[in-house]
SEZA-320744 format. One line per field, with one value per residue: x, y, z of N, C-alpha, C, O in turn; residue number from 1; residue in three letters. Coordinates in steps of 0.001 Angstrom, whole numbers, plus 500000, padded with zeros to 6 digits. Layout:
! residues N
n_xx = X ...
n_yy = Y ...
n_zz = Z ...
ca_xx = X ...
ca_yy = Y ...
ca_zz = Z ...
c_xx = X ...
c_yy = Y ...
c_zz = Z ...
o_xx = X ...
o_yy = Y ...
o_zz = Z ...
n = NUM ...
res = ala ...
This chain:
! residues 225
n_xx = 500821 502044 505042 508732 511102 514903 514494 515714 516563 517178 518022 518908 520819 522302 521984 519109 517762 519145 518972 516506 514438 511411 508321 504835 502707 499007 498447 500382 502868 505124 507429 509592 512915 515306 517338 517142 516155 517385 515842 513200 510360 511084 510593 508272 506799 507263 505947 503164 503117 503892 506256 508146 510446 514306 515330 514548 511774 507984 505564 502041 499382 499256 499868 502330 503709 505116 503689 501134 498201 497312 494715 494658 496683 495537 493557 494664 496125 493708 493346 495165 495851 497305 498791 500196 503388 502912 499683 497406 494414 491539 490521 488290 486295 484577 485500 484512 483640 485881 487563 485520 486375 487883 486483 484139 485638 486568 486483 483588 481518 480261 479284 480176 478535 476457 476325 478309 480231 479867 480484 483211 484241 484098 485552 488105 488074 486559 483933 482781 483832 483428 481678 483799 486562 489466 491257 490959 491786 493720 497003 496964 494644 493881 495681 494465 492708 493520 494214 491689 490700 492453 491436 488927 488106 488307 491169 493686 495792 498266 500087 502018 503807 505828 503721 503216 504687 504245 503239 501808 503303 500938 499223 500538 500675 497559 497392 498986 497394 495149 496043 497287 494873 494117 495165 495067 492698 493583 494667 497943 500158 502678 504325 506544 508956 511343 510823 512613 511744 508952 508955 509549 508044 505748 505843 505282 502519 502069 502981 505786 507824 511089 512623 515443 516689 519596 522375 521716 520414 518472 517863 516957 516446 518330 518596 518965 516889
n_yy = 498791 501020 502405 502673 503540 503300 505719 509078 511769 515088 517926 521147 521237 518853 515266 513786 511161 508146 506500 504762 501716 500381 498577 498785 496636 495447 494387 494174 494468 496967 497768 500916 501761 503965 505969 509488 512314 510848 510535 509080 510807 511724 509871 509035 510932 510725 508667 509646 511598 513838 515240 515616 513060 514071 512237 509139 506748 507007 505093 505195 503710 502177 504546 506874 508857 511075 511650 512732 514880 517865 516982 514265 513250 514074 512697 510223 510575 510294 507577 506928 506529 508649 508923 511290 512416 514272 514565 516890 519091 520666 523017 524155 522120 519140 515815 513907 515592 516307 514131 513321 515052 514946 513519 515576 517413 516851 516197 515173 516723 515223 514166 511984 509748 509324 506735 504989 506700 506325 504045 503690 505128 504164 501989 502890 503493 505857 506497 507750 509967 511626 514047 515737 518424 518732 519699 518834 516270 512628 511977 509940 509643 510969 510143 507903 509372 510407 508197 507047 509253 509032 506602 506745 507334 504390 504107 502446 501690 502713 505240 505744 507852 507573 506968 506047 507539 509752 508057 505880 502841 500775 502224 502432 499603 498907 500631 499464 496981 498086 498357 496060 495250 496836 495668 493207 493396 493829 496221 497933 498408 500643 501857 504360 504103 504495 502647 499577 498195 497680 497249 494569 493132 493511 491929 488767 488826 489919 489475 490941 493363 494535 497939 499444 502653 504228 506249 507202 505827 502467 499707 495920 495076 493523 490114 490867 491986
n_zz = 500000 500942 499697 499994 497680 497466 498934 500015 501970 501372 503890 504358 502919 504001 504347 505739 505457 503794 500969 501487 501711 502135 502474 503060 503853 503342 506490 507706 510143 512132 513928 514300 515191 517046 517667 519212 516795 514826 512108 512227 512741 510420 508253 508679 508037 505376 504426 504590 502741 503551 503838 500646 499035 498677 496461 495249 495220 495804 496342 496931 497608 494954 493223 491772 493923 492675 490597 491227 492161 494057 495576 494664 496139 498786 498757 498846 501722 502748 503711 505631 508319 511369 514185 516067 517514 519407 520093 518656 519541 519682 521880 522743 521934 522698 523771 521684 519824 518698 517632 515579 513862 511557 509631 509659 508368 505650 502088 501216 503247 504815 508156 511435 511781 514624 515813 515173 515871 519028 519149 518653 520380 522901 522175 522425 524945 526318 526856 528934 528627 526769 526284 527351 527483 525896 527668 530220 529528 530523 530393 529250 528424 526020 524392 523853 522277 520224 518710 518261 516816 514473 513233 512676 509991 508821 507802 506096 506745 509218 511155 513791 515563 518359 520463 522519 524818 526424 528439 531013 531738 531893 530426 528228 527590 527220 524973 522766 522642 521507 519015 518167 517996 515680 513756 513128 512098 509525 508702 508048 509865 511326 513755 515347 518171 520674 522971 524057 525860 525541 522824 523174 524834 523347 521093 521392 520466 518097 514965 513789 512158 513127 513087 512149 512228 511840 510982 508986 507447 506850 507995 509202 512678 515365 516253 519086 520115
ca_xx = 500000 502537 506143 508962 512177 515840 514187 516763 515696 517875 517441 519988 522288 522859 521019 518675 517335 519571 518623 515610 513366 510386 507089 504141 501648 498173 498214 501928 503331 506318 508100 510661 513239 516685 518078 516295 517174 518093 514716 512104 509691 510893 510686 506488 506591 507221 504964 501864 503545 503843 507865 508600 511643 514573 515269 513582 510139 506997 504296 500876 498419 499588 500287 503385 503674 505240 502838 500170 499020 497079 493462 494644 497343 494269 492491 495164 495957 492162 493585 496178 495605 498129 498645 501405 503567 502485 498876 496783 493167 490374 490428 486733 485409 484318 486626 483483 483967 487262 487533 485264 486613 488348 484990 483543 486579 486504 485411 482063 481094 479339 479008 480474 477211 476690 476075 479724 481577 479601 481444 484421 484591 484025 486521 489297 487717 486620 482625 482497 484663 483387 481745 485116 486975 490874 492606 490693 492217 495168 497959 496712 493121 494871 496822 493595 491802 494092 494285 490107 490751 493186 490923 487551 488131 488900 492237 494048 497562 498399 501266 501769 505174 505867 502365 503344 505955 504131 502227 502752 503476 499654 498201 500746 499931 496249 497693 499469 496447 494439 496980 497206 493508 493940 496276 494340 491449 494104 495574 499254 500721 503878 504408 508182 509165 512371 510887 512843 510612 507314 508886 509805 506613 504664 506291 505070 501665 501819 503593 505744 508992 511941 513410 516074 517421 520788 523460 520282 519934 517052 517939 516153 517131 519506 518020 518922 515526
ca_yy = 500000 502160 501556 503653 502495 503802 507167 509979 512953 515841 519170 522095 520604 517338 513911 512841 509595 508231 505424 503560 501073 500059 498464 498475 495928 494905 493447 494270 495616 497028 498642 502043 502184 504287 507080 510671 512788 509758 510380 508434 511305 512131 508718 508733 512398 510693 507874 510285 512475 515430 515633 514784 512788 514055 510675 507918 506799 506539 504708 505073 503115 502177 505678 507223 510259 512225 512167 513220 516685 517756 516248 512785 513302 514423 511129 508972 510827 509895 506237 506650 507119 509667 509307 512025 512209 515334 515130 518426 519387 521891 522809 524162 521320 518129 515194 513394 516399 516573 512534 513133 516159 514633 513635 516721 517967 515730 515952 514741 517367 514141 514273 511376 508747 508941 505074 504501 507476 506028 502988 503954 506087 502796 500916 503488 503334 506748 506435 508658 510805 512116 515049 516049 519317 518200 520026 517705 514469 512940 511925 508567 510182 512640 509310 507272 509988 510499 506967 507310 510673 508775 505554 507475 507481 503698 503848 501258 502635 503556 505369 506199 508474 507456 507340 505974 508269 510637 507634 504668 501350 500278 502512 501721 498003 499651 501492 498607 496048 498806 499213 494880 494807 496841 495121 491617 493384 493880 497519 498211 499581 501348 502371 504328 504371 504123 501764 498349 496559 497405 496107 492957 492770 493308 491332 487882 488674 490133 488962 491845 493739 495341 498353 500505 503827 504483 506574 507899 504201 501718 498261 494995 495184 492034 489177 490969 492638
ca_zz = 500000 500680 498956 499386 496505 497285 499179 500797 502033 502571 504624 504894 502605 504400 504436 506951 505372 502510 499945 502284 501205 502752 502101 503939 503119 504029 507120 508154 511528 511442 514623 514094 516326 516633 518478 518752 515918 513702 511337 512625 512641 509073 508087 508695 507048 504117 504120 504536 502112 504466 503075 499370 498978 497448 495534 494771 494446 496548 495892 497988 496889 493581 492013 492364 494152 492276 489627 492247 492245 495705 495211 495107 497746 499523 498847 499605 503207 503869 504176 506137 510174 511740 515551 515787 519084 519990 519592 518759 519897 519329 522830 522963 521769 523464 523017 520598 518398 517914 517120 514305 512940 510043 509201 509021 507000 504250 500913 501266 503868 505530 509679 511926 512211 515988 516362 514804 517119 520136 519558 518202 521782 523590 521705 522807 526739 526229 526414 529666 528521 525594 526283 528783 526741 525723 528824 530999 529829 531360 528962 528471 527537 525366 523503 523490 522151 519162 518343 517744 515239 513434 512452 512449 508870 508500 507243 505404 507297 510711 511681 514944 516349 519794 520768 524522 524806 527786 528985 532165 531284 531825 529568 526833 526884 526418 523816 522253 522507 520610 517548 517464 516950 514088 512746 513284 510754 507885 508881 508208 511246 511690 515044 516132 519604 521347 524245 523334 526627 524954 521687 523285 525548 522240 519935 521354 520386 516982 513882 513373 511832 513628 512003 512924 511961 512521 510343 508117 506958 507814 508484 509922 513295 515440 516843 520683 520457
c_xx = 500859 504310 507145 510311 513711 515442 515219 515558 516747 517146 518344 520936 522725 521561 520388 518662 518033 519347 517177 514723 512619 508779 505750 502858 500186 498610 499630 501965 504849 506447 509090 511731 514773 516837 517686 517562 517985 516671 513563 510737 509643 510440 508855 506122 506340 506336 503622 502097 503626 505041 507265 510169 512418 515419 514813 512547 509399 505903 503087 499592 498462 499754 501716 503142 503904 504347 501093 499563 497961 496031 493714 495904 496549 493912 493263 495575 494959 492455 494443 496002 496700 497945 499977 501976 503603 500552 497699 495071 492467 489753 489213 485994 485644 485150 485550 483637 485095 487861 487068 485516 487256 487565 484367 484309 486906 486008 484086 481569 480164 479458 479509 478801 477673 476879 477768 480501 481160 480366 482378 485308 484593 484617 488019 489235 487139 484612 482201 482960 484641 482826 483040 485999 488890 491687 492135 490882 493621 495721 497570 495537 492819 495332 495430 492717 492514 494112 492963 490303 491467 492686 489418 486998 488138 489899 492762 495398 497502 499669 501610 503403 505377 504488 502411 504170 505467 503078 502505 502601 502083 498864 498917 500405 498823 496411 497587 498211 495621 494474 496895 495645 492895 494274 495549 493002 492013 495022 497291 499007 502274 504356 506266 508024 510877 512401 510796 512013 509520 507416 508653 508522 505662 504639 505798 503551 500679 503611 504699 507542 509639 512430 514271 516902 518892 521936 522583 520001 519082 517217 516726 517006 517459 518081 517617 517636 514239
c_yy = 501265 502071 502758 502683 504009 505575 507913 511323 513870 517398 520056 522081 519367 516344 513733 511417 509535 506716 504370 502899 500184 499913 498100 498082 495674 493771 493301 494978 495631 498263 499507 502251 503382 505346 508502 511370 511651 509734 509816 509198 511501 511060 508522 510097 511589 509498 508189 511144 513975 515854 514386 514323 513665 513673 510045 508219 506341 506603 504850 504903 502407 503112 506218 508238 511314 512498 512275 514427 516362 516953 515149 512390 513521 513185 509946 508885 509693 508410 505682 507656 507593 509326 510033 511937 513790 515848 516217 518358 520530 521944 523269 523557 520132 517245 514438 514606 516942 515005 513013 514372 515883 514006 514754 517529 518110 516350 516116 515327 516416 514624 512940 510694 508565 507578 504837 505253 507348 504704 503252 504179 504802 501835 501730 503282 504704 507460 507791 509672 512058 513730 516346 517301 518561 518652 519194 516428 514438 512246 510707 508435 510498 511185 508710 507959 510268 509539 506320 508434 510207 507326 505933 506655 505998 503167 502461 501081 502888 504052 506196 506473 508414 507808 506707 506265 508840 509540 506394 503593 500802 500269 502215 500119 498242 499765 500431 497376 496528 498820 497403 494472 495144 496272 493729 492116 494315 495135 497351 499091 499861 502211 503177 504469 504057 503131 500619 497790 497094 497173 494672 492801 492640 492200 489824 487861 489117 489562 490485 492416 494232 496455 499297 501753 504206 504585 507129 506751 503431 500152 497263 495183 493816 491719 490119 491541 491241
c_zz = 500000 500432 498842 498572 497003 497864 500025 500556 502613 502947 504732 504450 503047 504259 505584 506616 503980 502108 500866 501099 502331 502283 502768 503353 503861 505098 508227 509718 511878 513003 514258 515260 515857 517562 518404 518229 514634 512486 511375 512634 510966 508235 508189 508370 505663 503544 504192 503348 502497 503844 501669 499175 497768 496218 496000 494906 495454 496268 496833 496871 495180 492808 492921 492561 493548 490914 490164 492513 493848 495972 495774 496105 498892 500283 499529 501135 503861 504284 504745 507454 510513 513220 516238 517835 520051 519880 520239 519035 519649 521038 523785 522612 522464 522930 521787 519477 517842 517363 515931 513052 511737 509578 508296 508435 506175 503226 500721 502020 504661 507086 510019 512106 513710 516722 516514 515405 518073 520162 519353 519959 522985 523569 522373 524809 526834 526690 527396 529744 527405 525833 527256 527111 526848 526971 529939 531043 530512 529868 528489 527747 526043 524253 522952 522207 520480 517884 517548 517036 514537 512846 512534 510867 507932 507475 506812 506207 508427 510967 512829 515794 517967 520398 522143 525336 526348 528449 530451 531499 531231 530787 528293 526468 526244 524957 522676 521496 521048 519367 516949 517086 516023 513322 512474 512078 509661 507741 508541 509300 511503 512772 515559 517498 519657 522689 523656 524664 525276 523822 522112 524119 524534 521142 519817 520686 519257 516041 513211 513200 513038 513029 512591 512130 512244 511174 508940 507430 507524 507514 509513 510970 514331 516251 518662 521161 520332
o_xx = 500622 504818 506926 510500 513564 515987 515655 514623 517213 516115 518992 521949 523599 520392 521098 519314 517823 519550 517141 514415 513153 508111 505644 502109 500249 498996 499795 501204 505611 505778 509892 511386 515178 515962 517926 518764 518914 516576 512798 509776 508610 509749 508390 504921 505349 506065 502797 501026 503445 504944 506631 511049 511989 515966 514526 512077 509829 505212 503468 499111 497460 499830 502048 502458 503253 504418 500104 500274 497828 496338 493342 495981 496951 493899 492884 495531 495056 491791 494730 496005 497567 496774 500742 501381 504212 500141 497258 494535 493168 488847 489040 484835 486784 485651 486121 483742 485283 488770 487921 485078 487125 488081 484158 483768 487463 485048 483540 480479 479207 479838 479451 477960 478691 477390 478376 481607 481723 480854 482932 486325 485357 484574 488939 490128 487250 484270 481512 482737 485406 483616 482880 485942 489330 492706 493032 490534 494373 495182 497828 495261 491882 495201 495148 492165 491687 494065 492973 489439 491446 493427 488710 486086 488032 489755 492217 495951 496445 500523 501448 504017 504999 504253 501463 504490 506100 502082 503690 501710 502004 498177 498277 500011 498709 495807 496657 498129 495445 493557 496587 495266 491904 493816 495624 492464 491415 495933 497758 498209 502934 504785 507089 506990 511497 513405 509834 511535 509606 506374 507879 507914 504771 503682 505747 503269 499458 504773 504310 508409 508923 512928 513857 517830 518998 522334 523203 519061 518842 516504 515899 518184 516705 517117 516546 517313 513051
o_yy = 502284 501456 503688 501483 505227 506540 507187 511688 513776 517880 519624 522580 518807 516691 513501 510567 510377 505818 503163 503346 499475 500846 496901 498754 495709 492636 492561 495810 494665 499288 498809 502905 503570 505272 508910 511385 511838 508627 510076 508434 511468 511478 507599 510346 511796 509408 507311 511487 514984 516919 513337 515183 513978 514355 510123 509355 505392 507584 504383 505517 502292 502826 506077 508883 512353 513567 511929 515219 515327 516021 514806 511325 513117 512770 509093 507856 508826 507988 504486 508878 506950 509457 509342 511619 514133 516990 516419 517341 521495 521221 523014 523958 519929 517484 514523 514328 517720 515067 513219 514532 516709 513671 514911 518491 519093 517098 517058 514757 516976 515795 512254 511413 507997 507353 504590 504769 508152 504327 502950 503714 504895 500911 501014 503021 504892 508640 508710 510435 513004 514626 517518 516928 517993 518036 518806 515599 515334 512067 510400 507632 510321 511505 508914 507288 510291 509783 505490 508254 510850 506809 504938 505865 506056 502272 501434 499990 503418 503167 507412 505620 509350 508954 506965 505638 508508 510019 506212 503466 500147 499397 501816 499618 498006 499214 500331 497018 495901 499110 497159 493682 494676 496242 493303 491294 495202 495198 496312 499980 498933 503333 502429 504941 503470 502827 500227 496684 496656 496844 493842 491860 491798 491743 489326 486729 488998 489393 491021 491981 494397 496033 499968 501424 504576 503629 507406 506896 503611 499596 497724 495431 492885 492371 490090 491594 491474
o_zz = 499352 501369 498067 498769 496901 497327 500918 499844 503748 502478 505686 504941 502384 504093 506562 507223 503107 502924 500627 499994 503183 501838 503027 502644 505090 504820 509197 510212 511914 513131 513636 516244 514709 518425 517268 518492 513849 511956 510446 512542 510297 507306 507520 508480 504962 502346 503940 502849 501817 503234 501560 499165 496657 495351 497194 494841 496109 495994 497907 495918 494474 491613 494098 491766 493654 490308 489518 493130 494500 496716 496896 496716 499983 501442 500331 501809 504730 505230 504695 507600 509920 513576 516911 518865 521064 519677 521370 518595 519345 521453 524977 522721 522883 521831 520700 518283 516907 516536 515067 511913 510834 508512 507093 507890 505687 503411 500148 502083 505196 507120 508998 512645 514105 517819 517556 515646 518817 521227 520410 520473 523946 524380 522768 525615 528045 526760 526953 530684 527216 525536 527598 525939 527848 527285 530688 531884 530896 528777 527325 526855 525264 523071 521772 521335 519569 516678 516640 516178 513488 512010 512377 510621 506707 506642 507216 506066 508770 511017 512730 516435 518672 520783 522884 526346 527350 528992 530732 530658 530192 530253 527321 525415 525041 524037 521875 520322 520003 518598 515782 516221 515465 512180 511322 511336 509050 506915 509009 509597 511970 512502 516086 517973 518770 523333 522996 524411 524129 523256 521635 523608 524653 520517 518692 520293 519148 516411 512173 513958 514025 511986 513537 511391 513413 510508 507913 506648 508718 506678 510300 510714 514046 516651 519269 522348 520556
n = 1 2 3 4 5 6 7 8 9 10 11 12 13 14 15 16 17 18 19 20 21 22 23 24 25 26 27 28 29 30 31 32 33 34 35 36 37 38 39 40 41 42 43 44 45 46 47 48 49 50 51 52 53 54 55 56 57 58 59 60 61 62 63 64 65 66 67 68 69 70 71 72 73 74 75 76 77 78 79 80 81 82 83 84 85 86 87 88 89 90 91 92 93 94 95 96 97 98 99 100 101 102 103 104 105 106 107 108 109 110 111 112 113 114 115 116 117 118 119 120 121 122 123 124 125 126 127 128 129 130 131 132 133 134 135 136 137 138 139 140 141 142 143 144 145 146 147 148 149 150 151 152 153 154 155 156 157 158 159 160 161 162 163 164 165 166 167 168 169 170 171 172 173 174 175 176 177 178 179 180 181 182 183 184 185 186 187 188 189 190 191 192 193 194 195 196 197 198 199 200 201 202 203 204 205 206 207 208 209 210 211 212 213 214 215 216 217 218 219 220 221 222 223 224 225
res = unk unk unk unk unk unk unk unk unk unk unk unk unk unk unk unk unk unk unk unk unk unk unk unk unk unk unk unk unk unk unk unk unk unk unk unk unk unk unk unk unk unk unk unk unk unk unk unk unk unk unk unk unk unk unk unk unk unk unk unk unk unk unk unk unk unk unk unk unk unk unk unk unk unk unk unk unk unk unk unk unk unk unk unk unk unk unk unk unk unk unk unk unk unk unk unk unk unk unk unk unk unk unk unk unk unk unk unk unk unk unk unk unk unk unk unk unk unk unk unk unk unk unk unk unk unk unk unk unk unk unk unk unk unk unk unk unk unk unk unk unk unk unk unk unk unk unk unk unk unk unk unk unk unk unk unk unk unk unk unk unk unk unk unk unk unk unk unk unk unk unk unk unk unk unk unk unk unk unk unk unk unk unk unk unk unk unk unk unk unk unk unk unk unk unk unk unk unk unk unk unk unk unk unk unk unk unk unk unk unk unk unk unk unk unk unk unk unk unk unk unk unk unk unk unk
C-alpha cells in the first residue's frame, strides 16, 4: 500500500534519510526504532507524504507520488491514520467532536454517524469521557483519544510516532492492545518508539517487523531485540 524504493531525504544541505526502502503491506506491523534525531519522525513524514523525497520513488496506493498533484494526495491521506507524538486538539470542543473532525473535514462534507463514534469512543475506553473538553484528559486520555481521530476514517495505514511516549506502562499496553487489533482486521501499522521493553513485551503477540534507523539508513534490526 505504501512503497517507498531507494528514498533519501535531505534538509539544509545534508542527508537525513539516505537510499531507504520500505514496504508496507496489508496486514503488516512494522516497529521504528533508533536514536532521537536519527529520522524516525521524518521517516512517517514521508509515508503520509507530508515531506517529498529528494530521491527515489513513493508509491501510495499504487500511484506514484510524484505524479500526484494535491486532490489525490488528499484522497490517499484519507487512508492513512496519523497518531502524531504530539497530539493536537480543538480545545473548545468536546473530546466526541474533535475525534470526528476529520469527518467533518473531508470531501464529502458528511458528519460522523453517531452510532459509529459512540462505539468507536468505547473501543478506545473513552465512552464517559466524551463530552470532557481536551485540557481535561490525562495523557493517556489525550493518547487514546488520538488513536480514535486517526481511524475514524477507516484507514488502510496507521502510523503512529511514539504514541506511549508521555504515557505509564499500563496505559501503553492499552495502547498497544488497541493498535494489534487493528492490525488483526488487515491495517498496516507502523508504530516508532524508542521503548525496546514494549517492543519485546509486544512482539510475542503480533507477527511483526523490527526496524532501525541508525546513520540515516534503515535496516532489519539484530536478533537481541
Amino acid at each position: 500500500m505504501i512503497e517507498l524504493e531507494g528514498v533519501s531525504y535531505s534538509y539544509g544541505g545534508g542527508d537525513l534519510l539516505r537510499e531507504i526502502d520500505l514496504t508496507l503491506a496489508p496486514g503488516s506491523f512494522h516497529f521504528l526504532t533508533g536514536p532521537s534525531g536519527a529520522g524516525k519522525t521524518t521517516l512517517l513524514r514521508l509515508c503520509y507524504a507530508a515531506l517529498r523525497p529528494t530521491a527515489g520513488r513513493i508509491g501510495l496506493f499504487g500511484r506514484d507520488l510524484a505524479q500526484m498533484d494535491r486532490d489525490g494526495v488528499a484522497r490517499a491521506r484519507r487512508r492513512i491514520g496519523v497518531v502524531h507524538q504530539d497530539c493536537q486538539f480543538l480545545d473548545h470542543l468536546p473530546v466526541a467532536e474533535n475525534v470526528a473532525l476529520p469527518v467533518a473535514v473531508s470531501e464529502t462534507g458528511r458528519t460522523a454517524d453517531a452510532e459509529n463514534l459512540a462505539e468507536l469512543l468505547a473501543w478506545v475506553g473513552l465512552s464517559a469521557r466524551a463530552q470532557a473538553l481536551p485540557p481535561e484528559l490525562s495523557g493517556g486520555e489525550r493518547q487514546r483519544a488520538a488513536l480514535a481521530r486517526a481511524v475514524i476514517m477507516s484507514p488502510d495505514v496507521i502510523l503512529a510516532d511514539e504514541p506511549t511516549g508521555n504515557v505509564d506502562w499500563e496505559m501503553s499496553q492499552r495502547l498497544m492492545q488497541l493498535l494489534i487489533e487493528l492490525n488483526r482486521l488487515g491495517k498496516a501499522v507502523l508504530l516508532a518508539t524508542h521503548d525496546l521493553a514494549l517492543i519485546r513485551a509486544t512482539k510475542p503477540h503480533v507477527q511483526a517487523r523490527v526496524l532501525r534507523i541508525a546513520d540515516r539508513r534503515l535496516s532489519v534490526a539484530g536478533a537481541e531485540l
